[in-house]
N, C-alpha and C positions, 0 to 999 in steps of 0.2 A: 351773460345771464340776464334774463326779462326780468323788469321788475313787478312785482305784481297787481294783479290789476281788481279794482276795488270800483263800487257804484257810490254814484251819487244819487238824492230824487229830487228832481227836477218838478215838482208839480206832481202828476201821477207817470211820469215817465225816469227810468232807472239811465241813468248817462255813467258809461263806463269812462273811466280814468286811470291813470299811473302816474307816481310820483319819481323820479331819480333825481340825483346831485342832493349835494348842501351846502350849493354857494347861497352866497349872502343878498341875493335878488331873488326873486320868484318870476318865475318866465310863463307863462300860459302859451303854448305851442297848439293853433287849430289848424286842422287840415284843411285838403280843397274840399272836392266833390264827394269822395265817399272814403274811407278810410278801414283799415282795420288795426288796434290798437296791437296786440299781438303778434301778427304777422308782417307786421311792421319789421321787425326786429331780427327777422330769417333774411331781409337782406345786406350783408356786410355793409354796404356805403351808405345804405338805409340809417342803421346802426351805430356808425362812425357819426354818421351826422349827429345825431341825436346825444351820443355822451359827448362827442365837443360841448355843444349847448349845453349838458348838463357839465359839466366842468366847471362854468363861471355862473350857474346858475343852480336853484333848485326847478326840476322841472316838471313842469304841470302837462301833463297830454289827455285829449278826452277823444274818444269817437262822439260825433255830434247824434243828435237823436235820429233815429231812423236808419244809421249806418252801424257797420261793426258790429261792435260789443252790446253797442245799446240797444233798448228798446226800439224792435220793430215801430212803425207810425202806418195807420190807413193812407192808404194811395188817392184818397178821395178827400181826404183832410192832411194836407200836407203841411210840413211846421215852419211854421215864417221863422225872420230874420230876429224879431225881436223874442220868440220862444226859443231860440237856440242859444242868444245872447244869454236868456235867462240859465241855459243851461253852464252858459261858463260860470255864470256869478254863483250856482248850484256847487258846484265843482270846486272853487275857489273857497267856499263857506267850508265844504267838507274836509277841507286839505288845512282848513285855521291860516286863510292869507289874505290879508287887509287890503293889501293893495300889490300889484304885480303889473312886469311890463306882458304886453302881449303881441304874440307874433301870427300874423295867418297868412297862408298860402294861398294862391289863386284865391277861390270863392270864399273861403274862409277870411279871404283879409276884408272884406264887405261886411260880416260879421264882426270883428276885431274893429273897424272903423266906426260902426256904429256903438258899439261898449263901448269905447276910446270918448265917443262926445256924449253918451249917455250918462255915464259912471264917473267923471274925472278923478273922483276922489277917489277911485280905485284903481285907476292906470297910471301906471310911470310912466310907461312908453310905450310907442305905438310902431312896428315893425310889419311893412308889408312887402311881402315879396312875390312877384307875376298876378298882381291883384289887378281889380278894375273897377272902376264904382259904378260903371253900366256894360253890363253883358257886352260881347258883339250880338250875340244870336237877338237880342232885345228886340231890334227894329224889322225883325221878320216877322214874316202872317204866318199865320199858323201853317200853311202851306207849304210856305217855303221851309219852314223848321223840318217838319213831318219828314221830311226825304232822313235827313239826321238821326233823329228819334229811330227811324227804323234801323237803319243802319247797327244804330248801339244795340238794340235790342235783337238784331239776327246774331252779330257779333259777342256781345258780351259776355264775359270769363274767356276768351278766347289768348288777350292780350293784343289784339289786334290795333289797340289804337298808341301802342308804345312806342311806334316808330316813330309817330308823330310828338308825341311826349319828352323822348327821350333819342331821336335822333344820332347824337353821337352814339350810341349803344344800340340802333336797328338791328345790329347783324348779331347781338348776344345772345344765343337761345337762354340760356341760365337768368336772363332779367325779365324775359316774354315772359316764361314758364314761372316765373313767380308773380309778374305781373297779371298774369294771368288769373292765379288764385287768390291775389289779392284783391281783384273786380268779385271774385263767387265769394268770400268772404268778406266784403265790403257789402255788399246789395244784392239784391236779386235784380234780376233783367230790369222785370218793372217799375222796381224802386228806384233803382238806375235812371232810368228812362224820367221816371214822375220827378227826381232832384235834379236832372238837367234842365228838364221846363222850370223849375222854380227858378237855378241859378239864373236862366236864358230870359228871368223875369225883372232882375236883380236891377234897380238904378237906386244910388244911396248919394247924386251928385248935390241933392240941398243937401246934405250933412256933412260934407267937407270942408265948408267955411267954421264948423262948427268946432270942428277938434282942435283943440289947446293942447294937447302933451306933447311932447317932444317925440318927432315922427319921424322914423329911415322910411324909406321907400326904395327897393330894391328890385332889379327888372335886365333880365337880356339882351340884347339887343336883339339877336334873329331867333327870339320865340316863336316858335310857330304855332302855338295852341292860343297864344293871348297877344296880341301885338304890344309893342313896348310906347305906344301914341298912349294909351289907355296908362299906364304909369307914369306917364309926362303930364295927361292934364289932373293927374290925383295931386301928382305935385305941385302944379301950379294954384288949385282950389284950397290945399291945407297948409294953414298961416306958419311958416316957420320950417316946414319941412324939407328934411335933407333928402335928395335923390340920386342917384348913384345907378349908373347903366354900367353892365358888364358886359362882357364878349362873351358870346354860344349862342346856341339854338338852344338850349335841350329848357326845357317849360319843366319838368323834374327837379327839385332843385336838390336831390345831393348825388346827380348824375353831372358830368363835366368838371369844371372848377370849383369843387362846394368850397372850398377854402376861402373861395374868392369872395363868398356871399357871407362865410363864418366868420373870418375875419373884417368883417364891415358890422357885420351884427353885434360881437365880440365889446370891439371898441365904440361903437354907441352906445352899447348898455352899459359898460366898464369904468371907458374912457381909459383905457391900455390896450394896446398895438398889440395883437399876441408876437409872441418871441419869433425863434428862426423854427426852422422843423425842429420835431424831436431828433434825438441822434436813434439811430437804426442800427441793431447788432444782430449777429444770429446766437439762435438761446433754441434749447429742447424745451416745452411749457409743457407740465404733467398736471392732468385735472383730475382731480378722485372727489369721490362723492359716498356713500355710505349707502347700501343696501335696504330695500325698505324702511325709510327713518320715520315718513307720515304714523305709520303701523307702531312701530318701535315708541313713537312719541307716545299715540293714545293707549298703549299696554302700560306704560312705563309711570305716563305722568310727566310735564314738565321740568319738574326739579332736578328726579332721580335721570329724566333723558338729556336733562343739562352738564347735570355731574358726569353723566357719561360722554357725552360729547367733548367736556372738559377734557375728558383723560384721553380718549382717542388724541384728540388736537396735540396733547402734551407727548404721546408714544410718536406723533408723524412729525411734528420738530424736533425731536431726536434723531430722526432718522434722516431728515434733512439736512440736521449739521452732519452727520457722518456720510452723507453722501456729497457734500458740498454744493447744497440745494439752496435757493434763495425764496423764501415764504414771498409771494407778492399778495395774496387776499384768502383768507376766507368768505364764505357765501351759505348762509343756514349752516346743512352737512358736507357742502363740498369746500375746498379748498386749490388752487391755482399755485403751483410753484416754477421756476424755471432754473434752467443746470445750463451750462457751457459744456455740457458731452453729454450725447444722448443713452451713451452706456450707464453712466453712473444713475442718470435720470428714470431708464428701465427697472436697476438693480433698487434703488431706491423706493419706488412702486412696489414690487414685488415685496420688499421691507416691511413697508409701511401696511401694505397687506396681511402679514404674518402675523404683525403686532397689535394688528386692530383684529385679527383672530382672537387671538388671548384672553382679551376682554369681552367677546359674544360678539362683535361689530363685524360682518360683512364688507367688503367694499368692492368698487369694478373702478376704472383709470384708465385713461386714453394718452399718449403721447404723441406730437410733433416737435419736428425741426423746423425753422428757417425766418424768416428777416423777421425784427419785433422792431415796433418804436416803443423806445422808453419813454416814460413822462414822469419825472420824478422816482417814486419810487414803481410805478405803476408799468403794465405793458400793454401794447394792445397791437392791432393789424391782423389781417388774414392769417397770419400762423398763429395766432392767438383763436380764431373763430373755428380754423382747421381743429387744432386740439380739442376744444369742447363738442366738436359735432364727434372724432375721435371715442371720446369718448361715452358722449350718449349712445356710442353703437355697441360699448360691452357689454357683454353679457355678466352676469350676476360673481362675484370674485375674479376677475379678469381682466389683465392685464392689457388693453390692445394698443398698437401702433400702428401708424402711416407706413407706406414703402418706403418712403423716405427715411424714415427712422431706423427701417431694419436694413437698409443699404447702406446705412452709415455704421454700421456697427459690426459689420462683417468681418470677420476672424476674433470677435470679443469671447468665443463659445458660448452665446445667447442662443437660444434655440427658437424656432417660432411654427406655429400651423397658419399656412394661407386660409384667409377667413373669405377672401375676395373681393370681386369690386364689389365699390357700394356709393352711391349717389348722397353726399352728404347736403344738407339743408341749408343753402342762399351760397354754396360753395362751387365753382366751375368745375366741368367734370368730374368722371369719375374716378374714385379711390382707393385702391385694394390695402386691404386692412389684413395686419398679421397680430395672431394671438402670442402671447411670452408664454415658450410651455416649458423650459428648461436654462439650464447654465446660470442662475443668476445666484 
């Protein structure tokens, strides 16, 4: 589930943001080159990265001005280093956080490095990962850049440069094709094109001696987008700072080993080692959500759509202890459960639907099977991502499952209509989906 996404004003410019976690630091998470805050989130490992971080942190994310969410910017008056900084301290105002560590990726950590010596009193730490503090493109003529420029701009929304990016994963049509609409949603060609000249502009090497906060500096070894020389002399210019080289190619950073880069970031901010993996089990995860609730809300009034939701919540954990279901989260109108048998998990739904009839409430429910890691009480992993795409696909009272689901359940007297394949959101291939139309 996205969390939502809310404006700051930055001067006369609106900078989109989202807040997750409630750990007990504040993180300020900036991207590289262009971002979209949103669609961030359709990609699982995208996703996975980001609630790690929000786990030991409260987390702050923004699209920078000109990209995403935010405020378009003139191609002709393009926003420096220090109007963008301005927009985290915009951001950080709006979200009530005094002081916060901050992390940027590639171009972004330029930005992040110069807050860092700008602000002290407002940075804890300073985390940069495939950053640089002067471009490579910097020492070209215009000329020789131009061949590039065009390049991105015949190319762009294509996904064309994810090879290069994200190398371990070339051959993944499912990361291009999101990658892809992540560039059309991030920028236009142009804007594209006008924030590469600025980054290809970027040298921030006096202000390295400057930074005081306690600084990671994190970096690949065989990056192909940003060489890993450009992270060795950041490290060597900023007083005090830890540097740390990992193994990969992939200039991406929650493509490859993200763990490897989590757990390093983890333990600087913390100063705890995170644990071993979570344990991994298989669990059916049922997501249901309530039928027109926006509408429901502004007919009803808050109170009277609270009391109601009260009760709904109180009819579906009834029916999850009778079905031997285990509540892992509510979320607004929807709720997340998981079962060790995907039978009871269907008949349960179906329940839980009938009951939330009674009271005027509508609902639609999606089910999967298969490997979950637990964390505490929590779950997550692809069969967790699978379920909610599941069931963003029902339709309005409707019960639907994976194939997986309805193959496991065969001679239960479940009944089902093939609903068909269907291409689910940041999810590899395709997945035919069956509706529950009887037996339960």
């Amino acid at each position: 589930m996205q969390p939502e996404t809310k404006y700051a004003k930055s001067g006369d410019v609106h900078i989109a943001y989202q807040v997750v976690g409630d750990g007990p630091l504040d993180l300020v998470f900036v991207p590289g080159w262009v971002s979209h805050l949103e669609h961030s989130w359709e990609e699982p490992s995208n996703a996975r990265f980001l609630h790690r971080l929000a786990s030991f942190s409260r987390l702050i994310m923004l699209d920078k001005r000109g990209t995403g969410l935010s405020d378009r910017v003139s191609l002709a008056e393009l926003p420096t280093l220090e109007q963008r900084m301005d927009d985290v301290r915009a951001v950080m105002d709006a979200v009530g956080s005094e002081r916060a560590a901050l992390m940027g990726i590639s171009e972004g950590g330029s930005m992040c490095a110069l807050f860092a010596a700008t602000y002290p009193e407002r940075t804890t730490a300073l985390v940069l990962y495939a950053a640089n503090a002067r471009h490579p493109a910097h020492d070209l003529t215009a000329e020789q850049l131009q061949p590039t420029l065009d390049a991105f701009e015949r190319s762009w929304g294509q996904g064309m440069a994810w090879p290069m990016w994200a190398p371990s994963r070339a051959d993944d049509p499912q990361l291009k094709e999101w990658g892809a609409r992540f560039e059309r949603l991030g920028a236009s060609p142009g804007a594209a094109v006008a924030l590469f000249r600025m980054a290809a502009a970027i040298d921030i090497r006096h202000v390295l001696p400057a930074i005081r906060v306690p600084t990671l500096i994190l970096h690949r070894t065989g990056d192909q987008a940003l060489p890993v020389m450009d992270s060795r002399y950041m490290a060597e210019q900023i007083p005090g700072a830890k540097y740390v080289e990992l193994p990969g190619m992939d200039h991406i950073w929650f493509v490859g080993d993200a763990d490897a880069i989590l757990n390093e970031v983890q333990e600087f901010l913390t100063g705890v080692r995170p644990g071993p993996e979570p344990d991994r089990v298989l669990a059916t995860v049922l997501f249901t959500d309530i039928v027109g609730s926006t509408e429901l809300t502004a007919d009803m009034g808050d109170r009277r759509w609270t009391e109601l939701l009260e009760g709904y919540y109180a009819l579906a954990r009834n029916e999850l202890e009778r079905f031997r279901g285990r509540e892992i989260k509510t979320m607004g109108d929807g709720l997340l459960a998981a079962f060790d048998g995907p039978a009871r998990g269907i008949r349960c739904a179906c329940a839980m639907r009938e009951s939330a009839r009674h009271i005027g409430i509508d609902t639609r429910a999606g089910l999967h099977t298969g490997e979950c890691e637990t964390m505490g009480e929590d779950i997550a992993g692809i069969a967790v991502d699978i379920g909610a795409r599941v069931a963003a696909e029902a339709a309005d009272g409707e019960v639907l499952v994976s194939s997986t689901v309805k193959d496991l359940v065969a001679g239960s007297g479940l009944e089902f209509d093939d609903r068909g394949p269907h291409r689910l959101k940041g999810v590899p291939d395709e997945w035919r989906l069956f509706a529950v139309t009887g037996g339960s």
